[in-house]
KOLZAMAR-601103 format. One line per 5 residues: their letters; for each residue x, y, z of N, C-alpha, C. Coordinates in steps of 0.1 Angstrom, whole numbers, plus 5000, padded with zeros to 4 digits. Each point is the difference from the previous one (the first is absolute). Example, Ala and Ser with C-alpha at 12.3 -4.5 7.8 and 13.67 -1.06 7.14 Angstrom:
# KOLZAMAR-601103
as> 5132,4943,5078,4991,5012,5000,5009,5012,5000; 4996,5011,4993,5009,5011,5000,4992,5011,5008
***
This chain:
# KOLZAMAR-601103
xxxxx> 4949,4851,5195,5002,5008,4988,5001,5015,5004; 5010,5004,4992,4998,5020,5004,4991,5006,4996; 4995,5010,5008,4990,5009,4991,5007,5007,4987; 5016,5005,5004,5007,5007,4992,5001,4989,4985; 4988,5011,4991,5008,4995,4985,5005,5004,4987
xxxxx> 5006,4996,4993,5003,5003,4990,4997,4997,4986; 4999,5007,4992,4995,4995,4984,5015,5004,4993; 5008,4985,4990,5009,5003,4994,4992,4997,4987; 5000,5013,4991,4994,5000,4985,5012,4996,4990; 4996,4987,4994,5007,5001,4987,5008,4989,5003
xxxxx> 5008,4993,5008,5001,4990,5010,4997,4988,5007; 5011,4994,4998,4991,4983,5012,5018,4997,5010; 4990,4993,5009,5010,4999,5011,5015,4992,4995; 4998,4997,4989,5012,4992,4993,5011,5009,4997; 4995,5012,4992,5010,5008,4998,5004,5014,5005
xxxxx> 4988,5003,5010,5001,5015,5008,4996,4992,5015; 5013,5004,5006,5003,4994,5020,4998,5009,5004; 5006,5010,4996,5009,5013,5014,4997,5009,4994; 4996,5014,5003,4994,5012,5000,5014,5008,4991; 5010,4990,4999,5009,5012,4993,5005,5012,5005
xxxxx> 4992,5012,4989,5006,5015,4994,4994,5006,5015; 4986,4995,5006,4999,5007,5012,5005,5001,5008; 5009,4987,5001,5004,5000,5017,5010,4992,4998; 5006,4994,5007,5007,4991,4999,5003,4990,4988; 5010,4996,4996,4995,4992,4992,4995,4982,5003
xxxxx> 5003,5002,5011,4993,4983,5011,4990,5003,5003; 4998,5009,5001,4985,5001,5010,4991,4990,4991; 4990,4992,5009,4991,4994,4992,4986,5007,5002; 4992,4991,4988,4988,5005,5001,4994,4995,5012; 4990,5005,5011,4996,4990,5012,4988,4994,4994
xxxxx> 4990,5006,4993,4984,4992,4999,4999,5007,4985; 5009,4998,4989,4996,5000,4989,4989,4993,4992; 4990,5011,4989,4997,4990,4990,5000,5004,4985; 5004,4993,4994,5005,5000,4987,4994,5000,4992; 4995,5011,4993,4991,5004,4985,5010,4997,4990
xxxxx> 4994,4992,4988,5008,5005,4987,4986,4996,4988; 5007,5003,4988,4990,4995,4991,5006,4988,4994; 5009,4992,5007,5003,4988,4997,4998,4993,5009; 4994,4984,4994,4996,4993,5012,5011,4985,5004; 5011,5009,5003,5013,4991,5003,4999,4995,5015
xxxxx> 5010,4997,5000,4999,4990,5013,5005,5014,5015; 4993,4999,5012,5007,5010,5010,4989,5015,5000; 4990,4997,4988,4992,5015,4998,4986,4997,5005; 4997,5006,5005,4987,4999,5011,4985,5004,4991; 5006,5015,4994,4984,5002,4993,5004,5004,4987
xxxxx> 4994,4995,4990,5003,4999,4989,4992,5012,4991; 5004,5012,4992,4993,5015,5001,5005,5004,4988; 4993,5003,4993,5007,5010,4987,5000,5019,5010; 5013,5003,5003,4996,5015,5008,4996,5008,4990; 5000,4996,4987,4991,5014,4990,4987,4997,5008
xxxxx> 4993,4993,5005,4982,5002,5002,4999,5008,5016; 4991,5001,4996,4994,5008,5018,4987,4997,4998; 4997,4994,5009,5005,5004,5019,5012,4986,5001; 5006,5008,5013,5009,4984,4996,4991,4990,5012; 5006,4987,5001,4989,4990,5006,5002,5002,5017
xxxxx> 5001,5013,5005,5001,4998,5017,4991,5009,5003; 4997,5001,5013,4991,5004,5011,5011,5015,5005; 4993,5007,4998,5006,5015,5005,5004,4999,5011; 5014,5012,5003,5008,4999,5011,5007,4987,5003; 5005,4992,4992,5001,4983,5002,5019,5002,5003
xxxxx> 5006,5008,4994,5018,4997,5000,5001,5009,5004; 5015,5000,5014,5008,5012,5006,5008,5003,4989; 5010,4993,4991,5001,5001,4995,5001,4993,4982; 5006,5010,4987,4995,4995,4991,5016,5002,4991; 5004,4987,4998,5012,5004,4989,4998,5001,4984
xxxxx> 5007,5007,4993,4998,5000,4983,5016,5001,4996; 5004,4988,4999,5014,5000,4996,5001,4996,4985; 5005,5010,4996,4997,4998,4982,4988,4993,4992; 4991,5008,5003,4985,4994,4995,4992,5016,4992; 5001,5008,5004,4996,5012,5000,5001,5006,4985
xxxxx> 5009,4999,4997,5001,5002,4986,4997,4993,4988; 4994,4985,5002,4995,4993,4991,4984,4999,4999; 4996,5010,5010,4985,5003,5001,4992,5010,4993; 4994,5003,4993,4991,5007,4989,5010,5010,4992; 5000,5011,4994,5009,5003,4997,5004,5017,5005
xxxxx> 5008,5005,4988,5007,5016,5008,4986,5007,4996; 5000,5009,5010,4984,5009,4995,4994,5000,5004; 4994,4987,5005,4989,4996,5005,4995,5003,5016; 4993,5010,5000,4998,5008,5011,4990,4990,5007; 4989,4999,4996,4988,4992,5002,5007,4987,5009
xxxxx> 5011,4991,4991,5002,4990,5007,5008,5005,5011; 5008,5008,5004,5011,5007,5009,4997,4998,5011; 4984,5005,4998,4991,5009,5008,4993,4991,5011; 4996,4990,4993,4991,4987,5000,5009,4990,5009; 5011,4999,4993,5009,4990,5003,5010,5004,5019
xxxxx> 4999,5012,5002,5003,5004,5011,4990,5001,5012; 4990,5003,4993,4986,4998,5009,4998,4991,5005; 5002,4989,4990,5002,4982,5006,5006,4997,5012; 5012,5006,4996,5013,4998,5011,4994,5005,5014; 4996,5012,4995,4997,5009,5016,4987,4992,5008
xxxxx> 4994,4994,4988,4986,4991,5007,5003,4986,5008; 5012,4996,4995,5002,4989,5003,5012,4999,5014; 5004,5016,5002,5012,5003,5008,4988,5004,5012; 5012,4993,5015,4992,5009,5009,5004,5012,5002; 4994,5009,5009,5004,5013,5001,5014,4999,5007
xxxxx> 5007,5011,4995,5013,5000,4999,5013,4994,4994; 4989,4986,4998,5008,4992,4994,5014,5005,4986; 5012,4994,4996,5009,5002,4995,4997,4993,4986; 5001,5007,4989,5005,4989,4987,5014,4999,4997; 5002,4995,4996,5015,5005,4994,5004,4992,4986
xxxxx> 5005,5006,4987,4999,5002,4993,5018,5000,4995; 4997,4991,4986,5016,4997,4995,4995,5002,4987; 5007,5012,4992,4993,4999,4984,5015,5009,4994; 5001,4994,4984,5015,5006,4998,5001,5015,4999; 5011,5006,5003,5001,5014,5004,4999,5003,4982
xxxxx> 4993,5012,4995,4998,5006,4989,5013,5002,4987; 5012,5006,5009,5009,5003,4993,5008,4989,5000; 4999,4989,5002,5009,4985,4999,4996,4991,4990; 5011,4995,4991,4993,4991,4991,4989,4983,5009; 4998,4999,5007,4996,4992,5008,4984,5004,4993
xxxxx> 4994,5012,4999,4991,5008,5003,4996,4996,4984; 5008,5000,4992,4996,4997,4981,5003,4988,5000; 5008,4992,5008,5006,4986,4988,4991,4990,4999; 4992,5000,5011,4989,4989,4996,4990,5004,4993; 4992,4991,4989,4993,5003,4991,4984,5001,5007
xxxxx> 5004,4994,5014,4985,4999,5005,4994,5009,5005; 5010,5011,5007,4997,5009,5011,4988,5015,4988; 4991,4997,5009,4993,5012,4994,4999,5013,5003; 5007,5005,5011,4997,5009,5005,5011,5000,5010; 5003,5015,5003,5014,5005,5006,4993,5006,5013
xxxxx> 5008,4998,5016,4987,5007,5013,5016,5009,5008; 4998,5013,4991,5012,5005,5008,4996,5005,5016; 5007,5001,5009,4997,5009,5013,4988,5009,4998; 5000,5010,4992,4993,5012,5000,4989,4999,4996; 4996,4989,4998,4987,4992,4990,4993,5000,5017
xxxxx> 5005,4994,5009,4990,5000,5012,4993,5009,5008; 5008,5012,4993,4990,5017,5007,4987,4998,4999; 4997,4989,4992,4988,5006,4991,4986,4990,5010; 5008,4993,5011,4993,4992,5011,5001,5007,5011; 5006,5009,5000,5002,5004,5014,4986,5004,5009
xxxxx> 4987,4997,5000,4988,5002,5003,4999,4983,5009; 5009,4993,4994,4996,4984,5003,5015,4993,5006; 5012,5006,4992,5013,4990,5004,5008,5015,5004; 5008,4999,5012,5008,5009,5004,5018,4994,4992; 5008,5007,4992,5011,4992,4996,5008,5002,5013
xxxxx> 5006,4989,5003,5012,4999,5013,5013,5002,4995; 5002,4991,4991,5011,4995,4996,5002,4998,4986; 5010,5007,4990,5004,4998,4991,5016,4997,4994; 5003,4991,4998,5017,5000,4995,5007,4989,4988; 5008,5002,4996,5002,4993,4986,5011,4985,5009
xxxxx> 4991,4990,4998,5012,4990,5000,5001,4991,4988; 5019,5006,4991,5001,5000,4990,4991,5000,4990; 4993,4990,4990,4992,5011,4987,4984,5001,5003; 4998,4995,5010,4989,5002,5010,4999,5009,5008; 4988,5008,5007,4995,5002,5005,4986,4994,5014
xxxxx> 5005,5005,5013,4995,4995,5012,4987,5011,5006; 4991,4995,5000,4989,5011,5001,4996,5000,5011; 4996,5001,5011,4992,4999,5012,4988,5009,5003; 4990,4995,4998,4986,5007,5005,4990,4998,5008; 4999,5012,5007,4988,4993,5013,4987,5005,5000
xx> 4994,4991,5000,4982,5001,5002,5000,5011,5005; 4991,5013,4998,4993,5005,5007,4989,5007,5002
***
């Protein structure tokens, strides 16, 4: 087994393979495990991500994917949860480690048309980590947005 691992949130190995918007779009996951708050077939830990702490042992993932999850989580405003909810990440990230991050870009209907999405996470929204997440990478693939942030 590798040491190198991964947490895909929101996800099971059924319908998220390959790393996508980061990298290639083959690349596979090597030692994935699959959070969602559905307990479908392929999903490893079963989690509502509104709660904290989430259920791992600190420094546990190199790295951490959030491919359209992010915006169906507490709502717009909410600082407390922002706050809270990134602290997780960074607890559960090793040092240096990478998240990377898929949430609809603000100015795109993608961003309103679902009735579910509570909350919009533009670029500029991550300054407000920079004590915890350094941003690497930001770019729009189509009505999306690709986020890249590193532990530090």
């Amino acid at each position: 087994m590798s040491d190198f691992k991964e947490l895909v949130l929101g996800g099971s190995r059924l319908r998220l393979t390959n790393k996508r918007a980061c990298l290639d779009a083959d690349t596979k996951f090597k030692n994935p495990t699959y959070l969602d708050i559905s307990p479908d077939e392929g999903v490893d830990v079963v989690w509502d991500l509104n709660n904290h702490p989430l259920p791992f042992e600190d420094n546990t993932f190199d790295e951490i994917y959030a491919y359209n999850i992010l915006e169906y989580l507490a709502s717009q405003g909410n600082t407390t949860f922002f706050y809270e909810e990134f602290d997780e990440y960074h607890r559960i990230i090793k040092p240096n480690g990478i998240l990377h991050i898929i949430v609809p870009e603000i100015n795109k209907p993608a961003a309103w048309a679902d009735p579910g999405i509570t909350r919009v996470l533009p670029p500029s929204v991550f300054k407000f980590l920079e004590n915890t997440w350094k941003l690497v990478i930001s770019r729009s693939i189509g009505e999306h947005m690709y986020i890249k942030l590193q532990a530090i």
